[in-house]
Backbone as CSV, one residue per row, in Angstrom:
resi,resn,N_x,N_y,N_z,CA_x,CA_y,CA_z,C_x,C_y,C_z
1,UNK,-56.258,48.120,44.955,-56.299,47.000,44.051,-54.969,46.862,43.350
2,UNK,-54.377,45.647,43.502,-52.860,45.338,42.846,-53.705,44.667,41.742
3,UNK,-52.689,45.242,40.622,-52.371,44.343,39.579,-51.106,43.698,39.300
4,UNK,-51.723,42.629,39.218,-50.546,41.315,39.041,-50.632,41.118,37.340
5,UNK,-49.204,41.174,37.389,-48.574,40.888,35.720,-48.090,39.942,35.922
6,UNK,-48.337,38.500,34.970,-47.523,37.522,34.870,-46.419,37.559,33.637
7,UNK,-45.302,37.183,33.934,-44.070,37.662,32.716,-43.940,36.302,32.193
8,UNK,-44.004,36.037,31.012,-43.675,34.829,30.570,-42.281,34.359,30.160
9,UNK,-41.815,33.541,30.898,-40.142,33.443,30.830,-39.752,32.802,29.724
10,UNK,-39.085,33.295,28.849,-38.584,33.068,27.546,-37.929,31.831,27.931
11,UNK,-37.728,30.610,27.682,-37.405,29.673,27.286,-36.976,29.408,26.120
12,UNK,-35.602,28.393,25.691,-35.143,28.244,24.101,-34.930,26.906,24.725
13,UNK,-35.272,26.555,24.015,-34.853,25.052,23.917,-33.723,24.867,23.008
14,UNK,-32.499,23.966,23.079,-31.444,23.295,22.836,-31.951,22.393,21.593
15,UNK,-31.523,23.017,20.423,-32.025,22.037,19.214,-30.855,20.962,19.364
16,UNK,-31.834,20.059,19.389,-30.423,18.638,19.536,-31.250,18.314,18.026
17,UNK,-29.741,17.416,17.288,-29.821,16.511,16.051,-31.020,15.787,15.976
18,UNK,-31.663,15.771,15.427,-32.816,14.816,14.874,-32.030,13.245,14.241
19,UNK,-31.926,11.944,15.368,-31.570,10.798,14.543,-30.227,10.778,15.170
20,UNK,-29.539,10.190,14.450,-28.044,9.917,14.541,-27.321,10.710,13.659
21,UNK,-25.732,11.070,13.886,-24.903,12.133,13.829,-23.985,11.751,12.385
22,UNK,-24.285,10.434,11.944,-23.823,9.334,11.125,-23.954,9.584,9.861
23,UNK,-23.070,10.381,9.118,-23.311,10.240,7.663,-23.019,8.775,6.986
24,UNK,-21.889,8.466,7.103,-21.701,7.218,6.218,-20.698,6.210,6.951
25,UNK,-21.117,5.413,6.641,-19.803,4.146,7.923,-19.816,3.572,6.327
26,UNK,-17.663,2.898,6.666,-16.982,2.230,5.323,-16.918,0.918,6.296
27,UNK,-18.279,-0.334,6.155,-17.998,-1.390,6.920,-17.329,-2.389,6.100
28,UNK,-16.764,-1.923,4.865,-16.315,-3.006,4.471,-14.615,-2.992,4.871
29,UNK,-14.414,-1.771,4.982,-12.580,-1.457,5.839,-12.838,-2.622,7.059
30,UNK,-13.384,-2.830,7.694,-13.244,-3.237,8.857,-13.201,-4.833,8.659
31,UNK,-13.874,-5.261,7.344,-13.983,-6.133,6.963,-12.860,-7.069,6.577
32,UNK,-12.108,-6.238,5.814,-10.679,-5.917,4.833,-9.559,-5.921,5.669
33,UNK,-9.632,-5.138,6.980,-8.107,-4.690,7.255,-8.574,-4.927,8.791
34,UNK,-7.418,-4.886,9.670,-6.992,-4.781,11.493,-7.050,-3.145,11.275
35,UNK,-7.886,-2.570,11.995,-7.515,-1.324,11.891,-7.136,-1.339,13.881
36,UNK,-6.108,-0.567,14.143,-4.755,-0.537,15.330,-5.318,0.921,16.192
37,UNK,-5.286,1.673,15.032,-5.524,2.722,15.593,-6.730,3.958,15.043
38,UNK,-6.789,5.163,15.256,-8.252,5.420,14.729,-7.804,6.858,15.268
39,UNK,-8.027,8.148,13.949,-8.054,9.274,14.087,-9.109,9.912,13.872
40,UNK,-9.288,11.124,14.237,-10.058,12.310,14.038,-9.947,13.193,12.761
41,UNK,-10.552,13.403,11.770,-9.811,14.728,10.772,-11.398,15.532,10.509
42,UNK,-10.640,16.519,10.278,-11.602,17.835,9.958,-11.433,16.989,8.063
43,UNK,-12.675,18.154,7.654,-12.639,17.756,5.620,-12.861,19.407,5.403
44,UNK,-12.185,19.322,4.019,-12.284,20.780,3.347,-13.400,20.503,2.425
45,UNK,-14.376,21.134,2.502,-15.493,20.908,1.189,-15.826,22.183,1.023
46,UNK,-16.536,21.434,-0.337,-17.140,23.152,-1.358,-19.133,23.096,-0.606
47,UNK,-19.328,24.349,-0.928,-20.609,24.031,-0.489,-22.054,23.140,-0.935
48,UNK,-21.683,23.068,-2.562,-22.535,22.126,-2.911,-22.215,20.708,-2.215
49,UNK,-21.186,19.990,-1.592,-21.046,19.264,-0.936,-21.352,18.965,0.241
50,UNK,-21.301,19.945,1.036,-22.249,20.075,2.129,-23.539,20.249,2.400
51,UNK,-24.564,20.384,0.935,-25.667,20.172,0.888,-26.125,18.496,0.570
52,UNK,-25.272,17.767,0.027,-25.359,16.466,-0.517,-24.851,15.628,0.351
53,UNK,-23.830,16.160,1.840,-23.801,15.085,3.179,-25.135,15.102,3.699
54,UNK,-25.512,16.434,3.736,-26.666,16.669,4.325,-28.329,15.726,4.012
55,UNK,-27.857,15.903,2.355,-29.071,14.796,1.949,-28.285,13.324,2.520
56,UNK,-27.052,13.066,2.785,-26.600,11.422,2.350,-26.119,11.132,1.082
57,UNK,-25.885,11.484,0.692,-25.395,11.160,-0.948,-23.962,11.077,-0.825
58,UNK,-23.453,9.918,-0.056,-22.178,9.949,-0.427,-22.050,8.022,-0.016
59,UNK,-20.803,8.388,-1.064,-20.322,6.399,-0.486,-18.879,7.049,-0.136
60,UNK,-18.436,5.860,0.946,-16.878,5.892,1.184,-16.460,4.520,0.894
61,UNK,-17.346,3.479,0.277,-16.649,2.337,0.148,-15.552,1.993,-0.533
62,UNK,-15.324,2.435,-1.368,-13.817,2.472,-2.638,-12.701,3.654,-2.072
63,UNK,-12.803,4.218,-1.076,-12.138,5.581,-0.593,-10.894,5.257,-0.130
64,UNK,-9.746,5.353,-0.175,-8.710,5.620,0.600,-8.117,6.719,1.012
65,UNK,-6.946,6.807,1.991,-6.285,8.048,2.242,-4.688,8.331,1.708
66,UNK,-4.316,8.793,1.154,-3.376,9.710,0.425,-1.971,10.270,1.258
67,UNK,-0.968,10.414,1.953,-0.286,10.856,2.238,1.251,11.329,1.469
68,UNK,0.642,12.898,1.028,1.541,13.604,0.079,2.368,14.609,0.499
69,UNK,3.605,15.014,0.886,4.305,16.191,0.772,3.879,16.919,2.600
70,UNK,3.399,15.697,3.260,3.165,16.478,4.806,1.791,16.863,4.851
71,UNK,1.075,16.090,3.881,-0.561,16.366,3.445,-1.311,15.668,3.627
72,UNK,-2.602,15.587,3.992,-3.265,14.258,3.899,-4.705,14.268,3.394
73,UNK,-4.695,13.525,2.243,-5.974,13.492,1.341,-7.304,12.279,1.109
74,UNK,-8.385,12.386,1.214,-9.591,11.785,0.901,-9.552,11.655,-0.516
75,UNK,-9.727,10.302,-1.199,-9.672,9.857,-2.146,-10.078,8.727,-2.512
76,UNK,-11.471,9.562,-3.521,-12.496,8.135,-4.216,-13.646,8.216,-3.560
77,UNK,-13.542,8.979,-2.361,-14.836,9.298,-1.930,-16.360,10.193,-2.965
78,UNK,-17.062,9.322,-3.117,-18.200,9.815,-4.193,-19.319,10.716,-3.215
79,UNK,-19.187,11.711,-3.385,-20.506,12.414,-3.439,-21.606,13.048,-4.403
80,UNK,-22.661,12.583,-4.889,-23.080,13.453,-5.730,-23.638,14.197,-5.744
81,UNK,-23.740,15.058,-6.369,-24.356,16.261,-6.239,-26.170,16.401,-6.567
82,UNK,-25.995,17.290,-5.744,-28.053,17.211,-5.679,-28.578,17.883,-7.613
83,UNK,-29.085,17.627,-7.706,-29.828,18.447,-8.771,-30.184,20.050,-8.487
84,UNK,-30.474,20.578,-7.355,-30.228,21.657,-7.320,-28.846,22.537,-6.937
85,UNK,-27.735,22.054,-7.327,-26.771,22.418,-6.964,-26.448,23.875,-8.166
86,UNK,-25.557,24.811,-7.523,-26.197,25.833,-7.997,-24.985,25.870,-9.908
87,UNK,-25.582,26.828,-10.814,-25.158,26.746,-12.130,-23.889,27.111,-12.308
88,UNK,-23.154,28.033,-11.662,-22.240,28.681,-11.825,-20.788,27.234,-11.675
89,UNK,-21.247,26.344,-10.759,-20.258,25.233,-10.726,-20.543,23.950,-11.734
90,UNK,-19.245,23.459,-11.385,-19.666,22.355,-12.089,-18.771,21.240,-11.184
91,UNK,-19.731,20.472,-10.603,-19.548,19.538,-9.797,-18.650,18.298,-9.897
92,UNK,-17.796,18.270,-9.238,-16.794,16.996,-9.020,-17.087,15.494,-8.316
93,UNK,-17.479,14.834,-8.348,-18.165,13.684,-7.151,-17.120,13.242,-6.743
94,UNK,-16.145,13.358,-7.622,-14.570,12.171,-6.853,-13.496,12.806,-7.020
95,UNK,-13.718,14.184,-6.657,-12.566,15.150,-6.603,-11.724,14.699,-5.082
96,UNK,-10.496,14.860,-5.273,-9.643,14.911,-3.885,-10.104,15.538,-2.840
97,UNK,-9.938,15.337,-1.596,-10.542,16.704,-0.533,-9.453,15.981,0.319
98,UNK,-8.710,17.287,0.845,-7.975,17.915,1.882,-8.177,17.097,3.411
99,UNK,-7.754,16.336,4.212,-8.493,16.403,5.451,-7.240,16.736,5.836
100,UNK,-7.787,17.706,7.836,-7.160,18.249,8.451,-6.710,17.634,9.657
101,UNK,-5.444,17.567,9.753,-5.184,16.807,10.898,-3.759,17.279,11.499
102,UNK,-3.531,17.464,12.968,-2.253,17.844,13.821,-1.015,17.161,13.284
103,UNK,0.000,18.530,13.097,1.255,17.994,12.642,1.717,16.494,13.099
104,UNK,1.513,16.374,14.084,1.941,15.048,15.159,1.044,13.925,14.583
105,UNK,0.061,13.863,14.623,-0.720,12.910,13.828,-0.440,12.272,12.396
106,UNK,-0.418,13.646,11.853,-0.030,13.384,10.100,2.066,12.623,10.362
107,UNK,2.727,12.879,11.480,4.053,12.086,11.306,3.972,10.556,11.784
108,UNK,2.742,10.626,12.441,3.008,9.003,13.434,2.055,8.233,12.248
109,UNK,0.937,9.053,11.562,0.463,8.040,10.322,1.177,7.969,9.226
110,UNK,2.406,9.089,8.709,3.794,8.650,7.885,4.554,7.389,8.170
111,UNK,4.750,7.346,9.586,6.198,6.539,9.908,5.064,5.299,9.927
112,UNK,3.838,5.131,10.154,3.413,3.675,10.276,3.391,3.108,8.754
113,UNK,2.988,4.293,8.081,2.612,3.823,6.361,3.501,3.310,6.143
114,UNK,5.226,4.119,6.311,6.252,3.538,5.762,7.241,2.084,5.911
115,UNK,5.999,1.503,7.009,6.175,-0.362,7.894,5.915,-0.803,6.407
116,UNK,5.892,-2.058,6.424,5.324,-3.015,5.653,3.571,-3.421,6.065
117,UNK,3.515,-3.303,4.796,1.575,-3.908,5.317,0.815,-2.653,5.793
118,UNK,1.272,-1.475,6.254,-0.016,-0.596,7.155,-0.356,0.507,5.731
119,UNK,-1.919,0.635,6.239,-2.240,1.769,5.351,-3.478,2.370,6.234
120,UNK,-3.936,3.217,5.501,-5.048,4.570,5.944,-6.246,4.686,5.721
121,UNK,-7.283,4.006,6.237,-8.447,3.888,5.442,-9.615,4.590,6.016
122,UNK,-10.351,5.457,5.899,-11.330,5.901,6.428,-12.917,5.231,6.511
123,UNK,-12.972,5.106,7.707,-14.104,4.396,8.334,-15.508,4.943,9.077
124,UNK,-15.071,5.939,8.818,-17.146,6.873,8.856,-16.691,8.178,8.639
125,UNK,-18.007,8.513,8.358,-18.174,10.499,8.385,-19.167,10.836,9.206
126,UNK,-19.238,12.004,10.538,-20.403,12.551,10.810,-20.075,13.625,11.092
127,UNK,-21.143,14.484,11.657,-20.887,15.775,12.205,-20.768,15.775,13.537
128,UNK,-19.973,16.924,14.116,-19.512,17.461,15.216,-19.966,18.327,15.286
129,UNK,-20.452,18.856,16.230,-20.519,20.703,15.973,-20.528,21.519,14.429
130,UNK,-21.775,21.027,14.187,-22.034,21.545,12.679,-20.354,21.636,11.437
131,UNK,-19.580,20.811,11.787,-18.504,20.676,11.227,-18.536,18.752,10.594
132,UNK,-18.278,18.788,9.435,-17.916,17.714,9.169,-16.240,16.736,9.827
133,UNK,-16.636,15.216,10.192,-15.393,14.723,10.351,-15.398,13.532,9.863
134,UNK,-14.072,13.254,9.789,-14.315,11.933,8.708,-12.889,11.230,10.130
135,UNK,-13.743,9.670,10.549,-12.697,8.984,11.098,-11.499,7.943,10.170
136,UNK,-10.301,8.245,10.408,-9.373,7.851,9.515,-9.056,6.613,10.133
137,UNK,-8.512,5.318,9.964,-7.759,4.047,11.152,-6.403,3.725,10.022
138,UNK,-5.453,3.391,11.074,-4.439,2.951,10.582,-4.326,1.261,10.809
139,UNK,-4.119,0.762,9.432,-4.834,-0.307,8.945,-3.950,-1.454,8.623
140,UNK,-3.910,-2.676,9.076,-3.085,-3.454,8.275,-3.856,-4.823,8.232
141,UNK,-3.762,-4.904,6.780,-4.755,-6.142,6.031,-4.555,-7.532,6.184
142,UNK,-5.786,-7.783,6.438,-6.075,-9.813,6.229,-6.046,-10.123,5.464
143,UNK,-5.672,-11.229,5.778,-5.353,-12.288,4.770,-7.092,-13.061,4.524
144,UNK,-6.878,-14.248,3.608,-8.190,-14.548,3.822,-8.863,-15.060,4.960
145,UNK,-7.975,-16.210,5.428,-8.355,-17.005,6.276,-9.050,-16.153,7.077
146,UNK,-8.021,-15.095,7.758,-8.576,-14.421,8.824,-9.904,-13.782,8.672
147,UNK,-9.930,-13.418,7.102,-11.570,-12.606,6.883,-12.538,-13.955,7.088
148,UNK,-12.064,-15.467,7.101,-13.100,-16.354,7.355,-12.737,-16.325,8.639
149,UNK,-12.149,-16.566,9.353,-12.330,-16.375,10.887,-12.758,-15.528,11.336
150,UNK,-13.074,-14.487,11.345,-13.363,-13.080,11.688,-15.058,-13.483,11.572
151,UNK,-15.481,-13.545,10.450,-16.946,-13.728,9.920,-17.650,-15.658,10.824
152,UNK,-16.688,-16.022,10.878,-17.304,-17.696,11.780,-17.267,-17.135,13.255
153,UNK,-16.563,-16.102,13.778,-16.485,-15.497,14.754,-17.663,-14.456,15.046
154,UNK,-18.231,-13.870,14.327,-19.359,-13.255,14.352,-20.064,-13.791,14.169
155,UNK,-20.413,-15.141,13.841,-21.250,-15.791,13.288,-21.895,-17.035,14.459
156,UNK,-20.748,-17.180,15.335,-20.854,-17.767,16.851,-21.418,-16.896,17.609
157,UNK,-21.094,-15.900,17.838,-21.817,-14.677,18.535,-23.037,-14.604,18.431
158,UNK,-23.308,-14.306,17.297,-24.922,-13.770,16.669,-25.989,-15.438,17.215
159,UNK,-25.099,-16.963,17.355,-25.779,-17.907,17.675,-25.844,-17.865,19.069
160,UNK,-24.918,-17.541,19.808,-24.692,-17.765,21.123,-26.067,-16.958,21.677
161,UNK,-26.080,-15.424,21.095,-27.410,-14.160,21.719,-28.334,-15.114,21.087
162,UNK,-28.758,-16.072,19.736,-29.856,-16.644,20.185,-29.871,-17.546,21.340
163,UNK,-29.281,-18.442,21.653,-29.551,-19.727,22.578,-29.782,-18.728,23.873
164,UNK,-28.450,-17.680,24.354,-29.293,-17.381,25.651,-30.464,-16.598,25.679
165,UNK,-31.190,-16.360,24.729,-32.532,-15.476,24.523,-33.492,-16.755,24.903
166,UNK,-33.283,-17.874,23.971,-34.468,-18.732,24.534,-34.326,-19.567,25.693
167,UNK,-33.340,-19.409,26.741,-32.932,-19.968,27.907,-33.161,-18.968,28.999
């Protein structure tokens, strides 16, 4: 008489993100400015901050980017802090933060700043690999007209997907 053992094969499943990866999109930059080009940056945060991306608690709408001394800084960005954030700190919501970005990057977004008209505006935050990133674009601003053309231009679009929906 054999006895048969069945082995139960350990399986792990791959925790994928629950939702989208999307902390915060700045749609009003896009609104505001031609953005040309579009970087990657790492962010330096404290940890009560990384509990409060985590809830969502942040705006980037008033935010710009900073270029100091070969540095490049997040600024105006509000996060607030949760209520359980722990006692020993005392929380900043619109403190400066650090973002990280390749020597080469931080010179080609110098020499554009230093054109006429271009600037740095950051246009979402999500996670990567349990790492925060914040996308930076190098930016140069409309005038009005164009923010009314831009918006009668989306505004043809959004009519056009109705008519061929009911055709």
């Amino acid at each position: 008489m054999a006895i048969i053992t069945l082995m139960a094969k350990a399986t792990t499943k791959k925790k994928s993100a629950p939702g989208n990866k999307t902390i915060a999109l700045n749609k009003q930059a896009r609104h505001d400015y031609y953005i040309e080009q579009t970087f990657e940056a790492g962010l330096v945060l404290q940890g009560w901050e990384v509990k409060s991306l985590r809830a969502g608690r942040i705006q980037l709408k008033e935010s710009y980017v900073i270029l100091e001394k070969g540095e490049v800084f997040l600024f105006g960005a509000h996060i607030s802090a949760l209520l359980s954030a722990s006692t020993h700190i005392i929380p900043d919501s619109l403190r400066t933060r650090k973002l990280l970005l390749h020597d080469t990057e931080i010179v080609k977004l110098n020499n554009a700043v230093d054109r006429k008209g271009y600037t740095v505006v950051p246009l979402a935050m999500y996670w990567k690999n349990n790492r925060v990133k914040v996308e930076i674009g190098l930016a140069k601003g409309k005038q009005q007209h164009d923010k009314r053309d831009s918006e009668k231009e989306r505004d043809w679009g959004r009519e056009k997907e109705r008519l061929m929906k009911r055709h």
